[in-house]
C-alpha positions as CSV (number, residue, x, y, z in Angstrom):
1,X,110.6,81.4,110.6
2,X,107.5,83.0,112.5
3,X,103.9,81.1,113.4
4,X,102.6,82.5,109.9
5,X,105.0,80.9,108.0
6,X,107.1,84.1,107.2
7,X,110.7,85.1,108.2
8,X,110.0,88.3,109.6
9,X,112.5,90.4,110.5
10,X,112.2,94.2,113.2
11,X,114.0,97.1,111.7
12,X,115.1,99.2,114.4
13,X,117.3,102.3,113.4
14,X,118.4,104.7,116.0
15,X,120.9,107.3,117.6
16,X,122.0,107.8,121.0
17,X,118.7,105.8,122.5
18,X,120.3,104.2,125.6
19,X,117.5,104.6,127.4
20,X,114.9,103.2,125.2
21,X,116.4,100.9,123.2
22,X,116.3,97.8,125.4
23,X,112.4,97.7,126.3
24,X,112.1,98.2,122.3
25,X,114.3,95.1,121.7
26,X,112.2,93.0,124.6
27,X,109.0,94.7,123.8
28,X,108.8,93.4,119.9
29,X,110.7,90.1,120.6
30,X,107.8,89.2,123.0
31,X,105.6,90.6,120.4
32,X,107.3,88.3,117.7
33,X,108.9,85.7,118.9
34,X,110.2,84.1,116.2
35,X,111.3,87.2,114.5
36,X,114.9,88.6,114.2
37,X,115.1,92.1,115.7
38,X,118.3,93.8,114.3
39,X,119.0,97.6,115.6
40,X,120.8,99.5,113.3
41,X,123.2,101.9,115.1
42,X,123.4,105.4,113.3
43,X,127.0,106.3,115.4
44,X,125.4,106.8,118.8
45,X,127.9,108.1,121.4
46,X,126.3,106.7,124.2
47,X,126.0,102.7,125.1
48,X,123.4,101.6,122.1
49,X,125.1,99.1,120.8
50,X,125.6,97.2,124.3
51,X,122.3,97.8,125.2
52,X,120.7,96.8,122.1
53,X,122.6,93.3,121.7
54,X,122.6,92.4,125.6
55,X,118.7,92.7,125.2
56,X,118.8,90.1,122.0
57,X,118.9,92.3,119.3
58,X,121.3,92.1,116.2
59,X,123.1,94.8,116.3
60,X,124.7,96.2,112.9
61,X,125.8,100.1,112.3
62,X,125.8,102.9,109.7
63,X,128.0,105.8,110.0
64,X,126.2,108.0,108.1
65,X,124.1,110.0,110.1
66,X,120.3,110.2,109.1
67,X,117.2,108.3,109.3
68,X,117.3,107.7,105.5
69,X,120.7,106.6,105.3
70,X,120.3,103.7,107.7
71,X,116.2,102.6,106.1
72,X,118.4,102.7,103.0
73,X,120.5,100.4,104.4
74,X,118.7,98.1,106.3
75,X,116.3,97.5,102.9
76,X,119.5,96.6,101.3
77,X,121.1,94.2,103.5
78,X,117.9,92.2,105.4
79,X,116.3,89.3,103.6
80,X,112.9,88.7,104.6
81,X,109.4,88.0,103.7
82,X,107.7,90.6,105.9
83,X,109.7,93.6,107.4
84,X,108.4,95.7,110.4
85,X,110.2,98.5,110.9
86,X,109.9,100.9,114.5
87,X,112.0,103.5,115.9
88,X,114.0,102.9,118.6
89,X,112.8,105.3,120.9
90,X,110.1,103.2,123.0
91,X,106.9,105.6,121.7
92,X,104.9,102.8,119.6
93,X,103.1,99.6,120.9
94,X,104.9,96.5,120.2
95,X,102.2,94.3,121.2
96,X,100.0,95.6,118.2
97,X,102.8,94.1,115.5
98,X,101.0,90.5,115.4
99,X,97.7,92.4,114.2
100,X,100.1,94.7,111.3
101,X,101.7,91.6,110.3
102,X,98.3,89.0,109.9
103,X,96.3,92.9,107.9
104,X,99.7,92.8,105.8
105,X,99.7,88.9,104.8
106,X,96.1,88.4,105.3
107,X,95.0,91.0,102.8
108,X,98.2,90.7,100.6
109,X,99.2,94.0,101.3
110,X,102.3,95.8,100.8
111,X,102.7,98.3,103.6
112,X,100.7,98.8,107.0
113,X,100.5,102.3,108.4
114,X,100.8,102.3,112.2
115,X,98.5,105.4,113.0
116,X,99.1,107.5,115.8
117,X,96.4,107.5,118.7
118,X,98.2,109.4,121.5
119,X,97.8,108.3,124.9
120,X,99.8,110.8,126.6
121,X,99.4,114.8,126.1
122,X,103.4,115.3,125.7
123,X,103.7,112.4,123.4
124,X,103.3,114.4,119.9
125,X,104.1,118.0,120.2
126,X,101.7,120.8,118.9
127,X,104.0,121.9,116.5
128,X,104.9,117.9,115.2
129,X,100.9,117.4,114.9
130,X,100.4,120.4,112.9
131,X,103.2,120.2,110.2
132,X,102.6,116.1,110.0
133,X,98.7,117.4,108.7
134,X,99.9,120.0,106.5
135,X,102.3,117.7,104.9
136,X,100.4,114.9,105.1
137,X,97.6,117.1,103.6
138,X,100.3,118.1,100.6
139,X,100.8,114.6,99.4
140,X,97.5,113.6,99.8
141,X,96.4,116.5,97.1
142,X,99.6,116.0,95.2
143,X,100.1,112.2,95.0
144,X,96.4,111.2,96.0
145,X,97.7,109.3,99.2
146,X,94.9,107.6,100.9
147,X,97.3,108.1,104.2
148,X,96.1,109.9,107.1
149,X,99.7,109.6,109.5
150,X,102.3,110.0,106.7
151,X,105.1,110.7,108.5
152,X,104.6,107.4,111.5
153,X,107.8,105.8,112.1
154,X,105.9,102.5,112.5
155,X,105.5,100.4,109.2
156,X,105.2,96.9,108.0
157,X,106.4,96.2,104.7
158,X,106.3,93.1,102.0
159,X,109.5,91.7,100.7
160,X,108.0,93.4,97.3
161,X,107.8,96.5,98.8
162,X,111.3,97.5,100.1
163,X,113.4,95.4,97.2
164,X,111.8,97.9,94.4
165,X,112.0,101.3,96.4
166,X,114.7,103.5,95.4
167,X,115.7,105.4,98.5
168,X,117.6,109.1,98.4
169,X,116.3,110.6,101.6
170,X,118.8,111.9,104.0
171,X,117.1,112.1,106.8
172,X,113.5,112.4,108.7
173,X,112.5,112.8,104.6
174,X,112.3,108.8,104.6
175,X,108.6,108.6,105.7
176,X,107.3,111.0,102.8
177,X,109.6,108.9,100.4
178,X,107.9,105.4,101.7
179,X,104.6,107.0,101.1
180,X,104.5,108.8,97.6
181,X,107.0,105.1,96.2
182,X,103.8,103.6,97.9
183,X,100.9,105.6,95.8
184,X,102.6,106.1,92.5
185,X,103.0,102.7,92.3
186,X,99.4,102.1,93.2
187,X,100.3,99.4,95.7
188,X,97.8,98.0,98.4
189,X,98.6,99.9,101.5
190,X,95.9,100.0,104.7
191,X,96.3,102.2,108.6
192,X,95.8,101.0,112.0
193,X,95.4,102.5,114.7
194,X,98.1,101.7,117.0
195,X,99.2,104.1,120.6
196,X,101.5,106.6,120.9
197,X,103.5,107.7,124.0
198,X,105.8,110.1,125.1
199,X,109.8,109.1,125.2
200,X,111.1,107.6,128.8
201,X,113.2,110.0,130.8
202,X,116.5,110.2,129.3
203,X,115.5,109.7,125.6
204,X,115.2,113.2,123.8
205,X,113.7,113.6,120.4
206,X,116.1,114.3,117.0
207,X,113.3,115.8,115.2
208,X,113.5,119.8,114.7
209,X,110.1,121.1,113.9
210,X,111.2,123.8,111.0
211,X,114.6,122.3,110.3
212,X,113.0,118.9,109.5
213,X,109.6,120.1,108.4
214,X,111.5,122.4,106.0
215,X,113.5,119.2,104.3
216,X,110.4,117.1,104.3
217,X,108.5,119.9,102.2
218,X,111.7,120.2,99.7
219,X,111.3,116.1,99.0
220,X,107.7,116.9,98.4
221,X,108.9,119.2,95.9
222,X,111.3,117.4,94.8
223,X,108.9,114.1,94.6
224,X,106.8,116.1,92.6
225,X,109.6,117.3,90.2
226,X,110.8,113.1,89.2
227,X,107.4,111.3,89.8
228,X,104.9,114.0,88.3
229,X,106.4,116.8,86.2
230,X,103.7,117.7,83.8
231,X,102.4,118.7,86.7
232,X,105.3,120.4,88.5
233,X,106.4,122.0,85.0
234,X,102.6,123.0,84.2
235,X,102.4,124.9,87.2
236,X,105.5,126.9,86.5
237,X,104.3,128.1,83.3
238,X,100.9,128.5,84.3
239,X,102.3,131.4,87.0
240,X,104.7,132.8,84.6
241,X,102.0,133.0,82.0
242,X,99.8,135.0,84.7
243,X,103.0,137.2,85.4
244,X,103.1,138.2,81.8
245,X,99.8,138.6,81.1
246,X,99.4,140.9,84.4
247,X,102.6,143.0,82.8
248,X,101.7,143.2,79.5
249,X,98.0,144.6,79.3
250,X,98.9,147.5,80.1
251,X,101.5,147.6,77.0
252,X,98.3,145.8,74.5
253,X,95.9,148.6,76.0
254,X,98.5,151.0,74.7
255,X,99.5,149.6,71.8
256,X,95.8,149.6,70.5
257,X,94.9,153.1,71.4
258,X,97.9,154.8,70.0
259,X,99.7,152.1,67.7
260,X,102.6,152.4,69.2
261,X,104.7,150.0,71.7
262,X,106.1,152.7,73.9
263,X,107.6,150.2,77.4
264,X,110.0,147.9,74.9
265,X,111.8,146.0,77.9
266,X,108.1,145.5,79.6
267,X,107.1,144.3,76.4
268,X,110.3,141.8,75.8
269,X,109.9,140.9,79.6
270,X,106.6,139.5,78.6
271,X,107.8,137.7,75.7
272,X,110.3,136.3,77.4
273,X,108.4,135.1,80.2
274,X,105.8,133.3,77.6
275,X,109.2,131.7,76.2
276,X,110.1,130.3,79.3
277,X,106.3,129.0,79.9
278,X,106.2,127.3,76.6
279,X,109.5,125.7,77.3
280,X,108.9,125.1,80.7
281,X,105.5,123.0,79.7
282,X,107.4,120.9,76.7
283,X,109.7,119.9,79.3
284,X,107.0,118.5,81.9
285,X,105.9,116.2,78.4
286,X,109.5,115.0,77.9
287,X,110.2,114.2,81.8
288,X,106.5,112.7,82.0
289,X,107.3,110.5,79.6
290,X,111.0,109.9,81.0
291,X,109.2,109.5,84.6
292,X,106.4,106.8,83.0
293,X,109.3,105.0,81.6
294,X,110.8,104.6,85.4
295,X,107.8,103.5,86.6
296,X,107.5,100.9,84.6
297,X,111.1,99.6,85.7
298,X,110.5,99.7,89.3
299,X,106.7,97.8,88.7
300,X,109.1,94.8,87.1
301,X,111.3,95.0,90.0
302,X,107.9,94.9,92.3
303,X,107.1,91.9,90.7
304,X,109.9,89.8,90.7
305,X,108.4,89.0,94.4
306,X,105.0,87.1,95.1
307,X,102.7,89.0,97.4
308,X,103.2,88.3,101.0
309,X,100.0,85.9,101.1
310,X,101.3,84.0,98.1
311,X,104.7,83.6,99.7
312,X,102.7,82.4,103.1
313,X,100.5,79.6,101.0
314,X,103.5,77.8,99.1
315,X,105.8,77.6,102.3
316,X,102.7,76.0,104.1
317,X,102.3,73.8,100.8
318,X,106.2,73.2,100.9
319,X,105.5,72.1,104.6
């Protein structure tokens, strides 16, 4: 149980972080004393494990490689009030985890941003700064995310929070899932900044700029698709309404100056395409509907748990 009354408990995935992984563990249990730090082994091949448990950490694995496999997991098997989850490669500052926890439970919120402020010029790569705005940028239009650092490994979460989301992410994907679960259910979320260094010798990055920046755009995409498809469906036949148009005034312009409809397959093209359009819209109202429904099941599963200040106020009452 922590000074605040919570059971907290530090998420720590990670792969092959030897050389990290045991000033994370020390950092965050100095931070939090009376929090349980667990480090959840994605199959490293190097010493991990050891490292993580002779620093004090609990030490549990997934074999599955990727980032969202293991968050999936960890949500699933931890029990806690308040969950702060880091990555275990030794880039955020522990010591600010007291100040995320007391925003989180003091203003009943259900996640806490860590925002990037970099202190060292290697820390966050050119091309990791630039897709992280363009993306963040995306969701920010698509979902209307008040977030400014989507993709921060560095998060505080209520119990609420991580018992309703419905993880599918793979891999680095897991950030923009946390984020867009976060909006479309309109939950109280809030950013600090916290520092951001570069990795200690011997720790080397995972993330691919285009690989990974290509997967995170497909879940925004595919986010889009399940949590707003009149949208995603609209825009579809809006562009395939323009492509007909384009194709067939040509074929009207004929047709009334001579009567006659002398390009058939450019003028069944541009029926067909109108078709789809018309279908492609009816099927953005169905899913809408379908999506709205879903919704509504994971707001009941939010509230099966009292907010993070509520849970705080009856142990101290219980006490």
């Amino acid at each position: 149980m922590s000074s605040s009354g919570l059971e907290i408990a530090v998420l720590v995935p990670c792969f092959n972080e030897e050389a990290a992984i045991q000033k994370v563990v020390s950092d965050f249990r100095a931070a939090l004393p009376d929090a349980t730090v667990y480090v959840y082994d994605n199959n490293s091949t190097d010493k991990t494990s050891d490292v993580a448990a002779v620093a004090g950490a609990e030490v549990r694995m997934e074999y599955r490689r990727g980032k969202g496999n293991v968050v999936r997991r960890m949500f699933n098997d931890i029990e806690a009030d308040v969950y702060v989850m880091v990555d275990g490669d030794d880039t955020y500052d522990a010591s600010r985890a007291p100040e995320l926890v007391a925003k989180l439970v003091d203003n009943n919120l259900d996640m806490v941003v860590g925002r990037r402020v970099e202190t060292h010029q290697a820390a966050y790569r050119a091309g990791h700064r630039l897709g992280n705005a363009v993306l963040t940028g995306l969701v920010r239009w698509l979902f209307a995310a008040n977030i400014v650092d989507m993709l921060s490994g560095y998060r505080v979460f209520s119990r609420r929070f991580v018992k309703s989301f419905p993880s599918f992410s793979r891999e680095f994907e897991i950030e923009t899932e946390l984020t867009v679960h976060a909006m479309q259910m309109k939950m109280p979320v809030a950013e600090v900044d916290t520092n951001y260094k570069e990795r200690p010798p011997g720790s080397t990055s995972k993330l691919r700029t285009f690989r990974d920046g290509w997967r995170i755009l497909v879940t925004i995409m595919n986010l889009m698709r399940n949590e707003r498809p009149l949208l995603f469906f609209s825009l579809i036949g809006f562009v395939l309404t323009i492509v007909a148009v384009i194709l067939g005034i040509p074929v009207i312009g004929t047709y009334l100056d001579t009567g006659l409809v002398p390009r058939i397959p450019t003028a069944i093209l541009c029926t067909g395409l109108i078709v789809i359009a018309v279908i492609s819209i009816a099927t953005g109202l169905i899913l809408d509907l379908i999506s709205h429904v879903r919704r509504e099941t994971k707001r009941l599963a939010y509230l099966e748990y009292p907010s993070p200040g509520a849970t705080k106020k009856s142990r101290a009452t219980a006490a």
